[in-house]
N, C-alpha and C positions, 0 to 999 in steps of 0.2 A: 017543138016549141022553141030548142034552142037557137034556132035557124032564123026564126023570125025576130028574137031579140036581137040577132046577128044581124040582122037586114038593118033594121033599123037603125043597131046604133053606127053602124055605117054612113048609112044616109044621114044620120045625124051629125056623125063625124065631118062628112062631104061639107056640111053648110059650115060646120065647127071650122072646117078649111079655109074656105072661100071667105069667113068673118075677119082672117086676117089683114085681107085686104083694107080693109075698114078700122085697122088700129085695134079691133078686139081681142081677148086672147084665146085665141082659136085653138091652139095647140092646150093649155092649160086646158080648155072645155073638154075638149077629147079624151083626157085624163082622168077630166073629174067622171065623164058620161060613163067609162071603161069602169074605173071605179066605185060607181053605181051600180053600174049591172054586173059587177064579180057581188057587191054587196047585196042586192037583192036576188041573186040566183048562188044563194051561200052555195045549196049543194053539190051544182054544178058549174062552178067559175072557171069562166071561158080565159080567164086571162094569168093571173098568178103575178106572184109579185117581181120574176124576173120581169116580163114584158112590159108589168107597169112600172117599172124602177127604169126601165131601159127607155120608155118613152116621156119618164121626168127627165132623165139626163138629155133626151134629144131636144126637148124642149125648153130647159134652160140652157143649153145651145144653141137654140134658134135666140131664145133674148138676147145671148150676149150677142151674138150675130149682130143684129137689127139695133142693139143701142150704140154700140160700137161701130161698128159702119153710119150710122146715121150723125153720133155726135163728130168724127173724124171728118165726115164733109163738110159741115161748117166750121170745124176748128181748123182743121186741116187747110181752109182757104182763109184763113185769117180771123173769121167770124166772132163776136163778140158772146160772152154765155147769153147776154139778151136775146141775142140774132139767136142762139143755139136753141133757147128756151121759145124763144116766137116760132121755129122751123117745126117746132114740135108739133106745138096748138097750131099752126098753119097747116100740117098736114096732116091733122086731125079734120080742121076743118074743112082741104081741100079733098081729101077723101068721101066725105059724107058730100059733099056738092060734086064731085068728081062721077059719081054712080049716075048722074044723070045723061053723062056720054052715052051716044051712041053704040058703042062697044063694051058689052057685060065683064066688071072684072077688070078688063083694060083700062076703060074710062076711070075706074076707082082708081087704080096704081100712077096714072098721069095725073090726076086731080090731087093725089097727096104731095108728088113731086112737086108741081106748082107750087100746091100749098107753102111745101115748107121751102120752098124757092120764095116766095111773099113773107113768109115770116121773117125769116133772114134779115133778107133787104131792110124789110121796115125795122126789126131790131137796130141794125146797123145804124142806120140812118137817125133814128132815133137815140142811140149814143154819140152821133154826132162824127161820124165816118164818112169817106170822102163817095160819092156815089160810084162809080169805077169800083173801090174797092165792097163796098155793098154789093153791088150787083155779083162779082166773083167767089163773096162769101156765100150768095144764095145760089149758087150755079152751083159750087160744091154740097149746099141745105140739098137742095133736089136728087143731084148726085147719089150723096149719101141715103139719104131717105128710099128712093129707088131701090138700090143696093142689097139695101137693110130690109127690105121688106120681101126684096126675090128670095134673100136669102132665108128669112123666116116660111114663106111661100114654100120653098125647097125641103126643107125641116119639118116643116107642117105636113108635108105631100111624104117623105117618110112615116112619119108617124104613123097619118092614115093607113100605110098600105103594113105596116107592122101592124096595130091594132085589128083590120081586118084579116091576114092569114091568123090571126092567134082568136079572133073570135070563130071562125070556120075551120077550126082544124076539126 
């Protein structure tokens, strides 16, 4: 029976993955799921608390990754906190219209770069920035955001494959 809770929260974990893409916190979900099933299978907990302590540390590793590489592409090209805070919500919301591409996954991580390549700019523009330099503060928003999210993507794809050798051992 343990095998099959194994299964699952795997597969659970996989989607917990792939929600990154999407700005959710895939990596936290994964924690809490593990956390769940060490708590509902008191007797026999597949996980223990080094494994879960080791994949809060990877996972507040992946945040500071993804906010730090994300705010550094906008600031880092000049970008205004407007343009930084619009890059956010732009590739939040180019993420969620981004899944429409063609390509699973891919289309999400191009759709959030746009995004926050459009937030920028409009930020920018919107304080009143010369368009030229708009445009290079959202070329770093996209940059950054790209980045930040392989790099969570990366961290995320640890986690899982910790989580599962420690649920089938």
């Amino acid at each position: 029976m343990v095998y099959a809770y194994a299964t699952i929260l795997t597969i659970l974990n996989l989607a917990f993955w792939a929600s990154i893409l999407f700005g959710l916190p895939g990596t936290w979900l994964m924690i809490l799921a593990a956390a769940a099933t060490d708590w509902w299978l008191a007797d026999t907990a597949m996980f223990g608390w080094p494994v879960l302590l080791t994949a809060i540390m990877l996972a507040t590793l992946g945040e500071i990754l993804e906010f730090f590489l994300s705010a550094a592409g906008s600031r880092g090209a000049g970008g205004t906190r407007r343009a930084a805070a619009l890059a956010i919500a732009g590739g939040i919301v180019g993420a969620i219209a981004g899944t429409a591409f063609p390509v699973p996954l891919l289309g999400t991580l191009i759709g959030a770069s746009l995004g926050a390549f459009a937030g920028s700019l409009l930020g920018d523009l919107w304080a009143g920035r010369p368009v030229l330099h708009s445009i290079e503060a959202g070329r770093g928003a996209a940059a950054g955001r790209f980045w930040g999210t392989v790099a969570k993507v990366v961290v995320g794809g640890v986690i899982v494959a910790t989580l599962g050798v420690a649920a089938f051992r």
